[in-house]
N, C-alpha and C positions, 0 to 999 in steps of 0.2 A: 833476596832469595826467598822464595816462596814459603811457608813454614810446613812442615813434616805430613804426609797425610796417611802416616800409618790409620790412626783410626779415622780415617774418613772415609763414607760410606756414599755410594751412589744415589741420588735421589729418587733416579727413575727407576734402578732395577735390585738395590741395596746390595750391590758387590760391595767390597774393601780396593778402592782406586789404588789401579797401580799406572805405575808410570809406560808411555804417557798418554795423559786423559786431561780433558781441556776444561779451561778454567773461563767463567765467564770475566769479561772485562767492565761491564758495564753497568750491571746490579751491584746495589749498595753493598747486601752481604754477600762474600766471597760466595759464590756458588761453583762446584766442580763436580762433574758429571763424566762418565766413561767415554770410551770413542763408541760403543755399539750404541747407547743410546744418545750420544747427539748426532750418529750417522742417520738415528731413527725421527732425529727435529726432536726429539721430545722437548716441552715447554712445562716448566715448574714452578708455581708458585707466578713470580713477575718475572721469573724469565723468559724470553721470547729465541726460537731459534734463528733468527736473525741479529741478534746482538752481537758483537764484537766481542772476540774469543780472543786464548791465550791456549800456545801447546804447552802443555808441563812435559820436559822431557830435561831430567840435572844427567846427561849426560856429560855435560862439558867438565873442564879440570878446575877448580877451585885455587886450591894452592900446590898442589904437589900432579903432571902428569897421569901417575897412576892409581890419583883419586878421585875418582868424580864426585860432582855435588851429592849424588843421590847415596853415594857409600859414605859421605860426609855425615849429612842428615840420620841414616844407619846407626853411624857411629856413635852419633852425639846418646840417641833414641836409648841405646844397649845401653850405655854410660849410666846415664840416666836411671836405667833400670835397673842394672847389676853391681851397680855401685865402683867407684875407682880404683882400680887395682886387681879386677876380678876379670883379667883379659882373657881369659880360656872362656868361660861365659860368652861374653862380649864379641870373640870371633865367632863363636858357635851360629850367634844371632845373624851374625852377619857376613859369616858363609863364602865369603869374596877374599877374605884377607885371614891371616896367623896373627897368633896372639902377638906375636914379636914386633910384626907389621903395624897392629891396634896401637902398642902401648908407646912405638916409638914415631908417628906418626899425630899422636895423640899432644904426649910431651912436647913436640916441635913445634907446631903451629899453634896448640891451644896453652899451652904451660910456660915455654920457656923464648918462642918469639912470636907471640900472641900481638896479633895486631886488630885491634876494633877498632872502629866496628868493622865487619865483612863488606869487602866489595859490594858492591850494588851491579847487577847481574840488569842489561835495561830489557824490560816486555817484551816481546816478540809479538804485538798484538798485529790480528789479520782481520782486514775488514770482510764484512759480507759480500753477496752482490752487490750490482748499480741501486741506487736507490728505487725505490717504485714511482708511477705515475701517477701522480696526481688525479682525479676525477674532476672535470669541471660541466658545470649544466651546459645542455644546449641551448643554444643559440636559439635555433632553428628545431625547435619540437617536433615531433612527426604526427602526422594526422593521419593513422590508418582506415581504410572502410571498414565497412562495420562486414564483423564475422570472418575479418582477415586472419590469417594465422599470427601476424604480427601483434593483433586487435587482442587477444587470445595471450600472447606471451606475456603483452603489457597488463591483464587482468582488469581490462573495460577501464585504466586509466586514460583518461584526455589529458594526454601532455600539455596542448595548445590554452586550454582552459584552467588547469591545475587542479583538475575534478576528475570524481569516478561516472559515467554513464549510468549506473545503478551504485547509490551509494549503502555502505554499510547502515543496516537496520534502515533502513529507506523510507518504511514507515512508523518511525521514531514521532513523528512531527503529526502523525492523525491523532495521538493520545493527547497533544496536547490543545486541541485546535476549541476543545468544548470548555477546557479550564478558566475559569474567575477568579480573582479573588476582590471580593467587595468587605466594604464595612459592617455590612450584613451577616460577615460569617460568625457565628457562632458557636460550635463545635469544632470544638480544637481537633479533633480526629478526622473530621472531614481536612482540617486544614494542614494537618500533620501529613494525611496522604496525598494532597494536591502538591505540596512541597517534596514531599518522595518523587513523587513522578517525572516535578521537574530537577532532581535530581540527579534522574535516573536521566533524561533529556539531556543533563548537561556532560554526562559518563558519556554518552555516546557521541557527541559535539570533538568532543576529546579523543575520544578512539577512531574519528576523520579524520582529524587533523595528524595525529599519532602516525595513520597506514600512508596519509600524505608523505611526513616528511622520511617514511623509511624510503618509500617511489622516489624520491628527490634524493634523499644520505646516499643510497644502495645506486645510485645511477642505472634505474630502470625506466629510466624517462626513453633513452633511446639505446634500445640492443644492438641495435646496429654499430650505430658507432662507437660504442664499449670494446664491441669484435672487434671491430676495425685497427683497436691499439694493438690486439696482438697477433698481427701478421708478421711483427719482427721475431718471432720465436722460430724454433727449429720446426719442422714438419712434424717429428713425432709428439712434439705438443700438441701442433693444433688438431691430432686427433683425438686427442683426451679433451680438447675445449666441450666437445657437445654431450661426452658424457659428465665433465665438470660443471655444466649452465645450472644445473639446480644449486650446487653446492656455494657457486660463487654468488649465488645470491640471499644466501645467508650469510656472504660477508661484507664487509665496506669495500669501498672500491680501491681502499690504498692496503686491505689485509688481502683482498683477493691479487690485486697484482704481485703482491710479496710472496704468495704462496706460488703464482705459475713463474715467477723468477728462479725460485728454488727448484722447481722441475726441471728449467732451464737449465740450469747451474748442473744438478746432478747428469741431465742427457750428456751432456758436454764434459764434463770429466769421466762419463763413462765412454765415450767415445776416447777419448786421449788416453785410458787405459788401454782401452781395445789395441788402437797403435802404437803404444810401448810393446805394450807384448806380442803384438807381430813383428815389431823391429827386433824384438830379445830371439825370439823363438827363428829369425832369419842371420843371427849372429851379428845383429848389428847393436853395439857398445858405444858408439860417440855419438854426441849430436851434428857434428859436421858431415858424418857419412848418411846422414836421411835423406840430404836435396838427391844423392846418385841414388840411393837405393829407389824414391818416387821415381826418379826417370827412369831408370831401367825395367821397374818396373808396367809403366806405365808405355815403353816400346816392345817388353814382352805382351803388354794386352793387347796393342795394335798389330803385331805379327801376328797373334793368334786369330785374330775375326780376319785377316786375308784368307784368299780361298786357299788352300794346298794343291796346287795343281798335280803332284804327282799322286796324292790320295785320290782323286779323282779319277785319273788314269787308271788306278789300282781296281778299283772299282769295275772300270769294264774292260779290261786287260783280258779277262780269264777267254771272254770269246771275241776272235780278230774281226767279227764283220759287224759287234757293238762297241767295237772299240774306234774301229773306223768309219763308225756311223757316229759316233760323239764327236771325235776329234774334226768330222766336216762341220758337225753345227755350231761346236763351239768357235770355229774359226770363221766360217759364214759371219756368226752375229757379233762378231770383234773387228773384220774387214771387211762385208762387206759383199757375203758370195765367192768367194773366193775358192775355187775349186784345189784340192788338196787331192796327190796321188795317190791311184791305189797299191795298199800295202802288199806286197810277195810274202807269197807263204812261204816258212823257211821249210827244204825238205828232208823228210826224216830218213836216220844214219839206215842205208843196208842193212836188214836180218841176215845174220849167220846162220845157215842153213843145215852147213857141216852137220852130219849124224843126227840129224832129225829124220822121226820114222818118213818111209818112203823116199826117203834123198837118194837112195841105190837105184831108184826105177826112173830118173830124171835123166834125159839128156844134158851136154854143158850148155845148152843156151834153154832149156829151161830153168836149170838150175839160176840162170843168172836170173831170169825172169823172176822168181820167188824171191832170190832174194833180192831185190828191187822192188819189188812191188809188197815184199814183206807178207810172204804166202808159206803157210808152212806145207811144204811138198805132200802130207798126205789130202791135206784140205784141197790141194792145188788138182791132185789127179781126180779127186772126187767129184771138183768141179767141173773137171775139164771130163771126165764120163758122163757125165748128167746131158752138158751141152751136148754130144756126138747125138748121142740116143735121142734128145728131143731134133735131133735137123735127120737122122733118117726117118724118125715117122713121118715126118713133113712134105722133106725135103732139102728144106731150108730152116734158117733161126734168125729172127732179126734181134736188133739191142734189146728192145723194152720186152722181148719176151725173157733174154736171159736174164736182165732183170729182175724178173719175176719170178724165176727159178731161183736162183742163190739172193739169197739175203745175207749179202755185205755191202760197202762200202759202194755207193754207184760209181765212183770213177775208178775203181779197182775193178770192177765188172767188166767194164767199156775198155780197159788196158787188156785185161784176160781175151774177152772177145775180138779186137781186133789182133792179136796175138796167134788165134786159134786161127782166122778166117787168112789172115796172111801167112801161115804155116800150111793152108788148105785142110784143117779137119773140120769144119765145118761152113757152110754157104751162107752167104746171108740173102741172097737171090732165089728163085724158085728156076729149078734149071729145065 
């Protein structure tokens, strides 16, 4: 069993750890850290957040049901402080339980059938991700042209060669090209600073070789194929790849893979978040009921991208001659041309005429006339005096002139007019 962490304190953010908060498995000294800051990778001291953890959580029963480890631990802790016997204290501290509960719980397992040492409780240890990939040189160096953008990443290194095209302090090697040293010299200060200089010549010897092997450690020999490992990541990595390229080259090539593995790791459990919680938030509680809930799902997406054909309809319903100008095209370009009949217009119910003004000055067959043609009898004699009066100045009245006298409906006019000329109050002939 883990030992007590009442005073134990977080490294990274200095809370007092409560349960539960993970412990490292792999660092010599015990180190245990909260969940916000290893959710944050924090790394301390020689801890790395990739090492192999432990969840502290003394939830489980110890010896008795309805004592957990962690009320155990409590228990002992109060004891300890309050001295034996002082169980009103001692519940106080620990808030879970009655004094009565402390002191006979206490007596049982620790006094009178005390058995040590304690159970041994085994690790719960949980490894990281996969491990990382390895870096190895290439094979096949790349030989960019010069002034290429690639030429430019590599920073004027010749892979091919194992050299820089301009190398650091470049003209290192002109100070030294006049130096001697002969049997002749005799001023040790002359000979003091020829020795400085080549010194100073062999600092910079060092600091090639140096920016060498980081171009080699750091695998910037070839960028390309570096990327190329990590095409197996999720796509929302590889958009952080090109705002990562400067970062990851300030590290090795097995801290930089560990670092986009972690990225990896967290996209992916925030995704399996996302879909618990839209299974919870859909009322689904089992793991067996997901494969139906994806299909059903997934025949609700496909019934949704079909066309609705009666929304469509709906759409040019409101007038019959864009209605039945749709339904020919869209059956033309389904069959083939296909000529489709034309639709009757349905006809509207008789007005009831009954006590409408002027309905007293109506014979019965005009009255039927109005309301058939859905005229209200005063409008009906006003038209029908309009017409009389323009055919005697005349003579006569053809259609398109009463048309043009009454502004309603043209096939109501054309019913009126023939109405009038076959009753004989008006001609449509010049007599």
């Amino acid at each position: 069993m883990p030992p007590s962490n009442k005073n134990s304190m977080c490294p990274g953010c200095g809370i007092i750890l409560k349960e539960p908060y993970i412990k490292c498995a792999e660092c010599v000294k015990s180190l245990s850290i909260c969940l916000r800051c290893f959710a944050r990778g924090i790394e301390v001291r020689k801890h790395k957040s990739y090492h192999k953890f432990e969840v502290i959580k003394n939830d489980f029963s110890l010896f008795e049901e309805k004592w957990t480890a962690g009320e155990e631990l409590h228990l002992l802790d109060a004891i300890s402080e309050c001295g034996i016997g002082n169980w009103q204290d001692v519940a106080s501290q620990l808030q879970t339980k009655t004094k009565e509960e402390c002191e006979r719980h206490y007596n049982m397992y620790y006094i009178h059938n005390a058995k040590p040492p304690l159970p041994e409780m085994p690790d719960p240890i949980i490894s990281y991700p996969p491990p990382a990939i390895v870096f190895k040189l290439s094979e096949d160096p790349p030989r960019p042209p010069d002034g290429s953008m690639m030429q430019m990443d590599m920073s004027g290194y010749m892979a091919a060669r194992g050299d820089f095209m301009v190398e650091p302090c470049n003209y290192a090697e002109s100070e030294l090209k006049d130096i001697e040293f002969t049997d002749e010299d005799s001023d040790d200060c002359e000979t003091q600073l020829k020795l400085a200089v080549v010194e100073n010549y062999w600092q910079v010897l060092k600091e090639r070789q140096w920016k060498k092997k980081i171009i080699r450690d750091f695998g910037l020999i070839n960028i390309k194929k570096v990327m190329a490992q990590y095409k197996r990541f999720d796509p929302t990595i590889k958009t952080y790849l090109d705002r990562l390229l400067p970062l990851l080259r300030l590290l090795s090539p097995v801290d930089a893979d560990m670092y986009l593995e972690t990225l990896h790791y967290e996209v992916q459990l925030k995704n399996e978040i996302r879909k618990l919680q839209e299974y919870r938030e859909n009322g689904i509680t089992r793991i067996r009921l997901i494969h139906l809930y994806e299909s059903l799902k997934q025949r609700r997406k496909e019934e949704s991208e079909k066309p609705k054909f009666t929304t469509e309809v709906m759409n040019h319903v409101e007038r019959d001659g864009a209605c039945q100008q749709w339904l020919q095209k869209s059956l033309a370009s389904e069959d083939g041309q296909v000529p489709i009949p034309p639709m009757t217009r349905r006809s509207a119910a008789p007005l009831d005429v009954i006590g409408l003004p002027g309905y007293d000055k109506l014979s019965t067959k005009e009255r039927e006339i109005c309301s058939k043609f859905r005229l209200i009898p005063k409008s009906y004699l006003d038209f029908k005096e309009l017409l009389i009066n323009e055919c005697r100045k005349h003579g006569y009245l053809r259609l398109a002139q009463a048309r043009q006298l009454i502004k309603i409906d043209v096939n109501k006019t054309r019913k009126l007019f023939d109405f009038l000329v076959e009753e004989g109050e008006i001609n449509k002939e010049p007599t």
